[in-house]
matplotlib code that plots the C-alpha trace (Angstrom):
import matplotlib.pyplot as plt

x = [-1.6, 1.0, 4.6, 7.5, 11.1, 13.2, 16.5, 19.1, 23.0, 23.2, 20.5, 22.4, 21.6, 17.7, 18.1, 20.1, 20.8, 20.3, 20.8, 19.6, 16.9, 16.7, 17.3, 15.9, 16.7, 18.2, 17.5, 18.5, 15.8, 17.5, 16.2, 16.8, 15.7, 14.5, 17.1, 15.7, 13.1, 12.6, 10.2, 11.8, 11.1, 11.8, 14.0, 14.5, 17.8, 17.8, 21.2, 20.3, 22.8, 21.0, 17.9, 19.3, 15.9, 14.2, 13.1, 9.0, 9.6, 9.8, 8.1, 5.1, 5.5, 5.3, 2.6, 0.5, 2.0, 0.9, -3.0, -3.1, -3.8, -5.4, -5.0, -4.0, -1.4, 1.8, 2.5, 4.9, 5.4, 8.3, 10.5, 14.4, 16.2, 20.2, 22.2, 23.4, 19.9, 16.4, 15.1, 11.9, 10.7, 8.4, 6.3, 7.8, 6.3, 7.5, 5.5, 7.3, 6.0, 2.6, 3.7, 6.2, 3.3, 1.3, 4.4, 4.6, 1.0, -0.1, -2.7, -4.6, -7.9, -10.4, -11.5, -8.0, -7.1, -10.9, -10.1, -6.5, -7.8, -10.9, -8.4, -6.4, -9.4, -10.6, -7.2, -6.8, -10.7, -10.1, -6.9, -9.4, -11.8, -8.9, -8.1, -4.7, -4.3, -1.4, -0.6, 2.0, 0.0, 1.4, 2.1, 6.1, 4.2, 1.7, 3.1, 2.0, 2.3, 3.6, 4.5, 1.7, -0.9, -3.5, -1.7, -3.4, -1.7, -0.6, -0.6, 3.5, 5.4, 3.7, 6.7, 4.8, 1.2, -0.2, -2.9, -5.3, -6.1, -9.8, -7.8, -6.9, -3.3, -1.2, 2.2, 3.0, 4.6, 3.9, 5.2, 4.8, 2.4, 0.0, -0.8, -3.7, -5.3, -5.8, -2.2, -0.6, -2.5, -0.9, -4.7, -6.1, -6.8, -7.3, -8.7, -9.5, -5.8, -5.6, -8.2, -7.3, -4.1, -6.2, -7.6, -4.1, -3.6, -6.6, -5.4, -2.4, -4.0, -6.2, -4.1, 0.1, 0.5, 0.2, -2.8, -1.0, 2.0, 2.3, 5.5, 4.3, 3.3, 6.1, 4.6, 2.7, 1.4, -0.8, -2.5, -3.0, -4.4, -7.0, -7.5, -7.0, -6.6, -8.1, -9.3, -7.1, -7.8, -7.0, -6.0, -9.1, -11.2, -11.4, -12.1, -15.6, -17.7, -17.9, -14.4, -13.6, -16.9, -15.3, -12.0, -14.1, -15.6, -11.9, -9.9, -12.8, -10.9, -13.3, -12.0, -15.6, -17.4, -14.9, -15.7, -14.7, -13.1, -16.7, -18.3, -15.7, -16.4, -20.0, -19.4, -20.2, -16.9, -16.0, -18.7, -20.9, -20.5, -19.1, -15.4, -14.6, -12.8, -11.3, -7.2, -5.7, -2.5, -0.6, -1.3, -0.8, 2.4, 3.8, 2.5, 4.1, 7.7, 7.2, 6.0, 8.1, 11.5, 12.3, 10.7, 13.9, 14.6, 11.0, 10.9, 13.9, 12.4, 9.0, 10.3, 12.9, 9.7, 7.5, 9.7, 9.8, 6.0, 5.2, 8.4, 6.1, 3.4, 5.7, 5.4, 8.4, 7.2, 7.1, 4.0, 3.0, 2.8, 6.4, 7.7, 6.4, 7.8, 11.1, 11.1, 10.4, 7.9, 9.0, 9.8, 12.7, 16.1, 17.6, 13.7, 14.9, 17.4, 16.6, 18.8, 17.5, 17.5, 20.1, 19.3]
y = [10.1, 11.6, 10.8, 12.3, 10.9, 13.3, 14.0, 13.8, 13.5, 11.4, 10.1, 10.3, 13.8, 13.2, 9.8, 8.1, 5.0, 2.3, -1.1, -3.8, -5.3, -7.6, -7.7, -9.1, -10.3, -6.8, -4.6, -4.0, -2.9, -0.7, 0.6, 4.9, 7.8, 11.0, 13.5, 16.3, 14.2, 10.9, 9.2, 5.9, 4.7, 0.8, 2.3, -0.2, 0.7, 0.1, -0.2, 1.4, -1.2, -4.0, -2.5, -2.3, -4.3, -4.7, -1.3, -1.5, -3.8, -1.2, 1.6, -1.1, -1.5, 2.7, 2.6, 0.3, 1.7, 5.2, 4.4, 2.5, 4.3, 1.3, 0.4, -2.7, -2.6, -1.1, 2.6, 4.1, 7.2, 8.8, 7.8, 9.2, 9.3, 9.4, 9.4, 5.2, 4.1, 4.5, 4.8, 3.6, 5.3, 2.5, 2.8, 0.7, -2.1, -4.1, -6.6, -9.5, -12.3, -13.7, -17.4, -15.9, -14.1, -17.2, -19.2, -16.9, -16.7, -17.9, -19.5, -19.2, -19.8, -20.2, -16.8, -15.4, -17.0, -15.7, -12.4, -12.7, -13.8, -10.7, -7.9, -9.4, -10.0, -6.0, -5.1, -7.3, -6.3, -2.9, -3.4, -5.1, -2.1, -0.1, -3.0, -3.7, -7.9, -8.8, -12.3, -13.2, -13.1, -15.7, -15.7, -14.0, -11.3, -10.2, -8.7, -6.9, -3.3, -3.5, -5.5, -5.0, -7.9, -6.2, -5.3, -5.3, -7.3, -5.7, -6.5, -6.0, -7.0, -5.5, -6.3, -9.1, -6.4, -5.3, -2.5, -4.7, -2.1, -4.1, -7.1, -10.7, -11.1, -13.7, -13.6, -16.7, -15.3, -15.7, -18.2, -22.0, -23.4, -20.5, -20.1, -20.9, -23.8, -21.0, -19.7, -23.0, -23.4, -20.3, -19.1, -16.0, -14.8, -11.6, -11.6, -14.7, -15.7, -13.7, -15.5, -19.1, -17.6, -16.4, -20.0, -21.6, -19.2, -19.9, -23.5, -23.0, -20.8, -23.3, -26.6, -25.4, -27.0, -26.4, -28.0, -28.6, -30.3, -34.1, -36.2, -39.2, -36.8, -34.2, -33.0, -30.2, -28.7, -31.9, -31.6, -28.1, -28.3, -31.2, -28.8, -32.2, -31.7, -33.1, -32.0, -34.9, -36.5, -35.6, -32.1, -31.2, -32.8, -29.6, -27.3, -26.3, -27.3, -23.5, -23.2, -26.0, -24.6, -21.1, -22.9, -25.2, -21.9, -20.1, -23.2, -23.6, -25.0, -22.8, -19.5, -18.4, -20.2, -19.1, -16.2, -13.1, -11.1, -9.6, -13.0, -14.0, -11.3, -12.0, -16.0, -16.7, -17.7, -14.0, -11.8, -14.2, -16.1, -19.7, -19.3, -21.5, -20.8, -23.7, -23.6, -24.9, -23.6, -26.9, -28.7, -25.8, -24.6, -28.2, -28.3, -24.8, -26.3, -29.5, -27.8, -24.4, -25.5, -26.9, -23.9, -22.9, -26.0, -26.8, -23.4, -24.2, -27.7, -25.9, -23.4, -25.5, -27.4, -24.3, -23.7, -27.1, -27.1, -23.9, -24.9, -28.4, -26.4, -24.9, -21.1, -19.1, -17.8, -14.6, -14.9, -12.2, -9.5, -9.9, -9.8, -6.0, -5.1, -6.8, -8.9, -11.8, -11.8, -14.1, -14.3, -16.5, -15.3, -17.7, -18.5, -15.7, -17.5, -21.4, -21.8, -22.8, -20.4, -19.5, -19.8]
z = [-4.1, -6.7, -5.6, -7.9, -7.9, -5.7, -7.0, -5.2, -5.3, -1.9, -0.2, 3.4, 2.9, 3.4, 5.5, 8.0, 7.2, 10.2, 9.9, 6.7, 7.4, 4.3, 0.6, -2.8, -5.9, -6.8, -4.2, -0.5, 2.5, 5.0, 8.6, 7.7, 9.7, 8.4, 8.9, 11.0, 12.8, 14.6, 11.5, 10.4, 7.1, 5.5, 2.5, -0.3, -2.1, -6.1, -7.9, -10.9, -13.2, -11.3, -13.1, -17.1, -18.8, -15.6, -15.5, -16.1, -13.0, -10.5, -12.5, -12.2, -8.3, -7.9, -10.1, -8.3, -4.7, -5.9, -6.1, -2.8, 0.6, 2.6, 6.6, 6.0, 2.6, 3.3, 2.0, -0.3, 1.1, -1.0, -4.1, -4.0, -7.4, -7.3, -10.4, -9.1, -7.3, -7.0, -3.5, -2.1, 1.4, 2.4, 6.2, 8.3, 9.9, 13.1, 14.0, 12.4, 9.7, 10.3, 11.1, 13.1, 15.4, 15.4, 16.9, 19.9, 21.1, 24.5, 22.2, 18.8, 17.7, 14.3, 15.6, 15.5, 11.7, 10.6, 11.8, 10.2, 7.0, 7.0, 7.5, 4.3, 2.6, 3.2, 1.8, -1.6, -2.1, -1.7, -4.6, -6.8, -6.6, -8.1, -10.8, -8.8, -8.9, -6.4, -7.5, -4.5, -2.0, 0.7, 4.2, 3.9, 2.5, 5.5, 8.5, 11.6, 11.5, 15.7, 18.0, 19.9, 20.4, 19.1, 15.5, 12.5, 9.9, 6.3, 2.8, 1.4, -1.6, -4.2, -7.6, -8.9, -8.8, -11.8, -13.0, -14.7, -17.2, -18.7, -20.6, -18.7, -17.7, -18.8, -17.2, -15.4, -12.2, -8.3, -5.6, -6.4, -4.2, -4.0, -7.7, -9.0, -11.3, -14.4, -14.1, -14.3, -17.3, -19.0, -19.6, -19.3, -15.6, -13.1, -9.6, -8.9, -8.7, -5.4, -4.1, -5.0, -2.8, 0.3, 0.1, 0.7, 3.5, 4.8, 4.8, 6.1, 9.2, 10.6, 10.2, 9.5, 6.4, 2.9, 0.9, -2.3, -0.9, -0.4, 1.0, -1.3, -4.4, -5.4, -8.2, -6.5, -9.7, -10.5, -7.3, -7.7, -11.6, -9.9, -6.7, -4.9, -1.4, 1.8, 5.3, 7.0, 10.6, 13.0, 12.4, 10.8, 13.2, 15.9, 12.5, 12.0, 8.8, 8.1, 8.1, 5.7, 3.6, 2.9, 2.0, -0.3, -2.3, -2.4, -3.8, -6.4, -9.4, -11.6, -11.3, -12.8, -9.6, -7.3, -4.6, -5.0, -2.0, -1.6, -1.6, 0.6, 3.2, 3.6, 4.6, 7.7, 9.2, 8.3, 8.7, 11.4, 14.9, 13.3, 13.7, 17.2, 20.4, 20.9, 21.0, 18.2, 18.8, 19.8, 16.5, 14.2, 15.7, 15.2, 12.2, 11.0, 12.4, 10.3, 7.3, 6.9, 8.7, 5.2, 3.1, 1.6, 0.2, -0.9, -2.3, -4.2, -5.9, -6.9, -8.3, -10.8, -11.0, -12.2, -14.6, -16.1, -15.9, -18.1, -20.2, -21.5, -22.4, -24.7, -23.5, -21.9, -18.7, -19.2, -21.0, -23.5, -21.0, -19.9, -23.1, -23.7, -20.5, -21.7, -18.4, -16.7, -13.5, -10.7, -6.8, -6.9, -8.3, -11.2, -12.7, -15.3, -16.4, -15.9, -12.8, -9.6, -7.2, -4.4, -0.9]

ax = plt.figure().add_subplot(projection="3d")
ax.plot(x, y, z, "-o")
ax.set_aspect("equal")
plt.show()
C-alpha cells in the first residue's frame, strides 16, 4: 500500500471537520467527513512547528502504517500535507476502549478474554511477519472497531512502532508497566517485547489488575526485572491451570525461552477447548475499578520512575537508535525532557 502526502492549501477543502475526539503529546484526533460523501475518517491533525526535531517520529509511524493492511490493526488510509500540518486520515473505529467494553457486558468469561487476546495475537503476529515490533502494546491501545457485540477488537497507536530492519533495537520507549525484563535492561531486544506485553494483558483480562504492580512494593521495575508476580487467592482460584500456563510462557523472563506470537497461538487456551465458561465478570470488573480509577496518577509515578531507572544505568533514554533519529521515543509527555508528565 503506497500512500503519498496530498498537498493541500486547506484541509476543510477535502474534509469536514466534526468534533475532537482526543489529542496527544503533539497532535490533535478529530471526527472529519469526507467532503462529497458520507465516509468518516479519525483525522489526526500535526502542527508542523510542534514537529521541528521530531520529524522521523511521524515519518516512522507512516512507514510502518504503510505496509500494514490487517483486520484487526487500524488503517492509515490517506496522508494530507498543508504548508502548517501534516494530516493523517485514519479508519475510524467506535467501539470504545477495551476495559471500557468489558465494564459494560451482561457478563464475561476466560472464553471471551482467550478470544480477546487471539485476535490481538493474529494481528502483532502478522506485524512481526513484516518485521514491524509495536512496543506499546497495552490495553488504551486496543479498541473495538463497533459498537456492536460482536466487534472485533483492533490494534492502534502505532508512534512508538518500528521496522526492525535485521539488527536488535535499543531504544528504551513504551508504557511503564508493560515493558519487558530486556528493555529495562537497556539490552538489545525485538519481538519478544510485544509479547512480554500480551502477557500483561493477558493478566490483566482474566483477574483486573496489573501483575507488576504492588501497594506494599512501588518499585514496579524490580518486580518486573525478577518477573515476580503471583496468581493470588482468591481471584485466581476460578482461572484455569491452562490459563495461568500460557501467561507463565509469555512473562518468561528469558526473552530467548519466551513464546512467540506463533507459539502463542497454538496453546491450548487459544487454539483448543480449555478456556472456561464460568462468569468472571464480578471480580474483574471490581478489580478494573480498583486498579485503573488511579491510572493517571500511577501512570504519572512510573513514568518519573522509568526515567530515573534507565538514568542509573547511566544511558539517556533514547538509546542509540533515538539519537540518529534526533528524538526521544516515549508515551508520556515531559519523559523528553525529565519532567513528569501532565495529566
Amino acid at each position: 500500500m503506497l500512500l503519498l502526502k496530498k498537498q493541500t492549501e486547506d484541509i476543510s477543502s477535502i474534509y469536514e471537520i466534526r468534533e475532537k475526539l482526543g489529542s496527544g503529546a503533539f497532535s490533535e484526533v478529530v471526527l472529519a467527513q469526507e467532503r462529497g460523501s458520507a465516509h468518516l475518517v479519525a483525522l489526526k491533525c500535526i502542527p508542523k512547528k510542534a514537529l521541528r526535531g521530531k520529524e522521523a517520529l511521524v515519518e516512522n509511524e507512516i512507514a510502518v502504517l504503510r505496509r500494514v493492511s490487517h483486520p484487526n490493526i487500524v488503517a492509515l488510509e490517506d496522508v494530507h500535507e498543508s504548508p502548517s500540518h501534516l494530516y493523517l486520515a485514519m479508519e475510524l473505529v467506535t467501539g470504545g476502549e477495551l476495559f471500557d467494553r468489558i465494564m459494560e457486558r451482561g457478563s464475561y468469561t476466560e472464553k471471551d478474554a482467550s478470544h480477546l487476546v487471539a485476535q490481538v495475537l493474529g494481528a502483532v503476529s502478522y506485524l512481526h511477519s513484516l518485521g514491524i515490533v509495536h512496543r506499546d502494546l497495552k490495553p488504551e491501545n486496543l479498541l473495538y472497531a463497533t459498537p456492536f457485540e460482536d466487534s472485533k477488537i483492533m490494534v492502534s497507536d502505532f508512534g512508538l512502532s518500528k521496522i526492525q530492519a535485521g539488527n536488535m533495537l535499543g531504544t528504551a520507549c513504551g508504557t511503564p508497566g508493560y515493558v519487558a525484563p530486556e528493555l529495562l535492561e537497556q539490552k538489545p531486544y525485538g519481538k519478544a517485547v510485544d509479547v512480554w506485553a500480551l502477557g500483561v494483558i493477558s493478566y490483566i483480562l482474566l483477574c483486573g489488575y496489573p501483575p507488576f504492580y504492588d501497594e506494599s512494593d512501588p518499585e514496579l521495575f524490580s518486580q518486573i526485572l525478577r518477573a515476580s508476580y503471583e496468581f493470588d487467592s482468591p481471584f485466581w482460584d476460578d482461572i484455569s491451570e491452562s490459563a495461568k500456563d500460557f501467561i507463565r510462557h509469555l512473562l518468561e523472563r528469558d526473552p530467548q525461552k519466551r513464546f512467540t506470537c506463533q507459539q502463542a497461538l497454538q496453546h491450548l487456551w487459544i487454539s483448543g477447548d480449555a478456556a472456561l465458561d464460568k462468569d468472571i465478570l464480578g471480580s474483574v470488573s471490581e478489580q478494573i475499578q480498583k486498579n485503573f480509577a488511579r491510572t493517571h496518577w500511577k501512570r504519572a509515578f512510573n513514568a518519573t520512575s522509568f526515567l530515573h531507572h534507565i538514568r542509573k544505568l547511566g544511558q539517556s533514554p533514547e538509546g542509540e537508535e533515538a539519537s540518529r533519529q534526533g528524538t526521544a521515543h516515549h508515551s508520556y509527555p515531559g519523559l523528553q525532557t525529565g519532567q513528569p508528565p501532565k495529566w
